[in-house]
C-alpha positions as CSV (number, residue, x, y, z in Angstrom):
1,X,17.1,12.0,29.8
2,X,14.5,10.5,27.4
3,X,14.7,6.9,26.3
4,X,13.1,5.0,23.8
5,X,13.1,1.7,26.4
6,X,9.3,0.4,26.0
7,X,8.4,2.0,22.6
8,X,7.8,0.0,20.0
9,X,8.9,1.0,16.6
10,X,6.9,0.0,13.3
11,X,9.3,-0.2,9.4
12,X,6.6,-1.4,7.5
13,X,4.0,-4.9,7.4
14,X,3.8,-7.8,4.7
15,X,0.3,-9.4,4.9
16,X,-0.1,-12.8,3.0
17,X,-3.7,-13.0,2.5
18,X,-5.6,-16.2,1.7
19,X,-7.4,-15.8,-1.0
20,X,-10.6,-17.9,-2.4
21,X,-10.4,-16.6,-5.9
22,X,-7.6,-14.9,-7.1
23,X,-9.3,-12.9,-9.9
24,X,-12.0,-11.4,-7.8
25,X,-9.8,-10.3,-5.4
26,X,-7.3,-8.4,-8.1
27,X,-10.3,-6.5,-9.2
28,X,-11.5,-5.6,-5.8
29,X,-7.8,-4.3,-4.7
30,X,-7.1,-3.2,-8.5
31,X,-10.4,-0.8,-8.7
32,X,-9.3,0.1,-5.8
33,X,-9.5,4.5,-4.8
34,X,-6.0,5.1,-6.6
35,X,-4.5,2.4,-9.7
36,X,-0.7,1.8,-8.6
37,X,1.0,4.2,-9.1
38,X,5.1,5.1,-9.4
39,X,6.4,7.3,-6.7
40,X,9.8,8.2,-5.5
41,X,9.2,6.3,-2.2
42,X,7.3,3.2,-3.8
43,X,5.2,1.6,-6.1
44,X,1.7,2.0,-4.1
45,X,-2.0,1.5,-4.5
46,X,-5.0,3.2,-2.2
47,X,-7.5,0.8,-1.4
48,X,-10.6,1.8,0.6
49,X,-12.6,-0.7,2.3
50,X,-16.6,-1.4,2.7
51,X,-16.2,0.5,5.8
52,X,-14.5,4.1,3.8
53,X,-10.7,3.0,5.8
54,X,-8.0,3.8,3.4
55,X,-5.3,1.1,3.1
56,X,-1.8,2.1,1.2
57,X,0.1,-0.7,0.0
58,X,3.4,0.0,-1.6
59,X,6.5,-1.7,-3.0
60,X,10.0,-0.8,-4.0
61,X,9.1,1.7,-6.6
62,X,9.9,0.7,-10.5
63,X,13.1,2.3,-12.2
64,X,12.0,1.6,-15.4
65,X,8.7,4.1,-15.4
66,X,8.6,7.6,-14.5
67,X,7.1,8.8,-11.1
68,X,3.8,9.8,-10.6
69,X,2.3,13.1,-9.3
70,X,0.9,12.5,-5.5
71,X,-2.8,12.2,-5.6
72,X,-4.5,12.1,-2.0
């Protein structure tokens, strides 16, 4: 009989990052590999970082704008 006892199960992160200035950093995340984008499952942005890692941040998506097409 399998158990999930000892596995640990991840929903989702909310980082709060610290900031020096706020306008740098919304261009570095905002020219970022995709724009946000509207999808079905959430509002979400592709960042990649100085080292090529891809980081997906994502939101509730918006009801009032139409959903985009999926772009890896």
């Amino acid at each position: 009989m399998a158990t999930d006892q000892g596995r640990t199960k991840f929903g989702h992160a909310e980082p709060i990052l610290r900031v020096s200035d706020m306008g740098a950093s919304v261009l570095y995340y905002t020219r970022v590999r995709q724009p946000p984008c509207n999808y079905p499952w959430a509002l979400e942005i592709h960042v990649e970082d100085p080292d090529g890692h891809i980081l997906r941040f994502g939101s509730e998506p918006l009801t009032d704008r139409p959903f985009d097409r999926w772009a890896d």
